[in-house]
C-alpha positions in Angstrom: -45.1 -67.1 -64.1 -48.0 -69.6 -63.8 -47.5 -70.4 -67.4 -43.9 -72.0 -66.7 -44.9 -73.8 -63.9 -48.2 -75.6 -66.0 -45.9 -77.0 -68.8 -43.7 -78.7 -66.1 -45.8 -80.4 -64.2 -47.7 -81.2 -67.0 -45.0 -82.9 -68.4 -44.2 -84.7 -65.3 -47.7 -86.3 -64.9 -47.1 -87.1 -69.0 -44.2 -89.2 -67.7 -45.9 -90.5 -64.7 -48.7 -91.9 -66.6 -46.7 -93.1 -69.4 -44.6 -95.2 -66.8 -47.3 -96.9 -64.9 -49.1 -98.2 -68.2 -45.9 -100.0 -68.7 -46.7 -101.7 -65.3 -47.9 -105.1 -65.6 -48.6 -107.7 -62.7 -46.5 -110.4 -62.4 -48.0 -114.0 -63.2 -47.2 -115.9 -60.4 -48.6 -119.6 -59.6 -51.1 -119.6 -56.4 -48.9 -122.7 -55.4 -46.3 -120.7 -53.3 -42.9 -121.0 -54.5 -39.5 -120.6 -52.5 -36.2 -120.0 -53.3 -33.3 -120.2 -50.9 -31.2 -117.6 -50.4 -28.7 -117.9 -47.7 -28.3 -118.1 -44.2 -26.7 -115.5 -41.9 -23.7 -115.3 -40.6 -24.9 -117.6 -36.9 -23.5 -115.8 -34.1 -22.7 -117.2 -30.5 -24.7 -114.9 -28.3 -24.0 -114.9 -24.5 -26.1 -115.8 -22.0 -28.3 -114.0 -20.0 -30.4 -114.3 -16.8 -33.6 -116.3 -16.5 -35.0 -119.1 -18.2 -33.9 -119.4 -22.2 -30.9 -117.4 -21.8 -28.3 -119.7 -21.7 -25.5 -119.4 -23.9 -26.7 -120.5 -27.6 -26.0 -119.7 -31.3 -28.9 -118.1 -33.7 -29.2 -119.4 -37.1 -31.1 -117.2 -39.7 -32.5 -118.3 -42.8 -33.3 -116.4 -45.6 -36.1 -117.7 -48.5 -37.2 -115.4 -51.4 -41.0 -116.5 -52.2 -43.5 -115.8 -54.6 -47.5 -116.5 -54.2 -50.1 -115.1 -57.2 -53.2 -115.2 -55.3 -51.5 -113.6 -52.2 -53.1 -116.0 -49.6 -49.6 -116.6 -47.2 -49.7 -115.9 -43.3 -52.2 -116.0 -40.5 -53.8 -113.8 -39.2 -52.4 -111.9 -36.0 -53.9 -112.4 -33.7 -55.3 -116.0 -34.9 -59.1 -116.4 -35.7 -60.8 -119.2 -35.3 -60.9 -120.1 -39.4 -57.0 -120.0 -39.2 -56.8 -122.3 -36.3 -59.6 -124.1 -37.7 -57.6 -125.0 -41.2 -53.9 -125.1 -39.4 -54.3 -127.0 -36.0 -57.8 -128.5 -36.2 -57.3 -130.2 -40.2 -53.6 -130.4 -40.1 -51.9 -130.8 -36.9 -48.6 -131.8 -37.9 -47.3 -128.4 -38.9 -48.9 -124.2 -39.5 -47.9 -122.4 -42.4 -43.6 -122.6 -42.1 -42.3 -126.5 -42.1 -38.6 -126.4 -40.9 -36.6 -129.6 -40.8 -33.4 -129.9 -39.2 -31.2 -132.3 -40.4 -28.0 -133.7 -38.4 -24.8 -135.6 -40.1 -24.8 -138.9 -38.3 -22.2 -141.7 -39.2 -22.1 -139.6 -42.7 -25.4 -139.4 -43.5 -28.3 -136.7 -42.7 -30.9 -138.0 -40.6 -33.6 -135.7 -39.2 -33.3 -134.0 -35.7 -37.1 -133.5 -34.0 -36.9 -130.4 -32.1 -40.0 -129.7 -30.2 -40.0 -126.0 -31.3 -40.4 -126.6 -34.8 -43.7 -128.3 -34.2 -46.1 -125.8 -35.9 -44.2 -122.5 -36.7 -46.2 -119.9 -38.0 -45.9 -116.6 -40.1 -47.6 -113.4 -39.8 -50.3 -112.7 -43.1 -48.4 -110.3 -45.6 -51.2 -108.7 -47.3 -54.1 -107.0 -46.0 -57.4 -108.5 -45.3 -59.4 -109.0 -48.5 -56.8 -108.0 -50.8 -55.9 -110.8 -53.7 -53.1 -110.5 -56.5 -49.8 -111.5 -56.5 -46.8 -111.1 -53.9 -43.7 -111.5 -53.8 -40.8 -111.2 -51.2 -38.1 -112.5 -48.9 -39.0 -114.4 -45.3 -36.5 -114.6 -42.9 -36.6 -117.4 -40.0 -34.3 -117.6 -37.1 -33.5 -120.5 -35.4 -31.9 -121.1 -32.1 -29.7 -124.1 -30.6 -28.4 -123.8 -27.1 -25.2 -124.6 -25.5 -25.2 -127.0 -22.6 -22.6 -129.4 -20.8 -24.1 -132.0 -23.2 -23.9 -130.3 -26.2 -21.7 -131.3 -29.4 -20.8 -128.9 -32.2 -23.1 -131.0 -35.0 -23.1 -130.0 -38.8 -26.6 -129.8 -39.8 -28.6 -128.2 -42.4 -32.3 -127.9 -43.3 -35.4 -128.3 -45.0 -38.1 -126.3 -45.6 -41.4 -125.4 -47.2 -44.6 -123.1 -46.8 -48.2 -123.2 -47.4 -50.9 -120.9 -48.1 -54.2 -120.3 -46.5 -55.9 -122.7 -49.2 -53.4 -125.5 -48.0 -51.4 -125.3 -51.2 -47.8 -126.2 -50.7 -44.6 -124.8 -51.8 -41.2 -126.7 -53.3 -38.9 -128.1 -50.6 -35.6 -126.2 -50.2 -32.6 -127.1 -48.7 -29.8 -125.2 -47.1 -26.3 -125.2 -46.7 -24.2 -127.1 -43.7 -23.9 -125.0 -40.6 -22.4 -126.2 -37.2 -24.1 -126.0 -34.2 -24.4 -127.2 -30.9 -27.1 -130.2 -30.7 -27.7 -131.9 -27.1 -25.9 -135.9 -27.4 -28.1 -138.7 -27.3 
């Protein structure tokens, strides 16, 4: 009985190792690279009490990214080296640049929302470890309605960096509507 269940299991850790020689690491850049994917279907969510919870739609966009050093995110909660290379060196954004861009008289001009100042992303690998990654990042955006609000299409622009300050392409997205406060 023992002898059946050897030649089994044997040939099962045969296969195993067989398959994971075949395994080879992908050979990424360490410049992060971003692809865009699509952005979700935005929903009009209703309002709710307190401050924020006006009516307002939520926008989510989706980027595939690859990275072959592994060096994307901060750490959570921030140290002082991340803060240090992010707000200290380069003030104007953190690790997730997001430009929203309004049609005006037919042509797109960027929209400064307050929000979008420095946007951060959690790290994705563990502390220490190094190779290459790759995945999808998702990023929701929200505009509120208001008395003073117009339905506005808009789309955007975004990018990344790394924790050595190397950036990623630029990518832009389709045109959504969404309700942007007149000026």
């Amino acid at each position: 009985m023992k002898r059946q269940l050897i030649h089994p299991v044997l040939f099962l850790f045969g296969i195993t190792l067989l398959l994971s020689s075949c395994w080879n690491e992908p050979d990424f850049s360490d410049t992060p690279k971003i692809e865009f994917l699509g952005l979700s279907p935005f929903k009009r969510l209703p309002s709710r009490g307190g401050v924020g919870g006006g009516e307002r739609d939520s926008v989510v966009i989706s980027l595939n990214f690859t990275d072959g050093d592994g060096d994307l995110g901060v750490n959570s909660p921030r140290n002082k080296a991340d803060s240090a290379v992010y707000y200290s060196t380069f003030k104007d954004w953190g690790n997730y640049q997001i430009k929203v861009l309004r049609l005006v008289n037919n042509k797109y001009e960027e929209l400064i929302l307050p929000e979008n100042k420095v946007l951060v992303f959690p790290r994705l690998t563990k502390e220490g470890t190094k190779g290459a990654i790759e995945g999808t990042l998702d990023f929701r955006q929200v505009f509120y309605y208001s008395r003073n609000a117009k339905i506005t299409p808009v789309k955007f622009q975004i990018k990344i960096r790394d924790r050595s300050l190397l950036e990623s392409n630029t990518v832009e997205t389709d045109t959504v509507h969404v309700p942007i406060l007149s000026q």
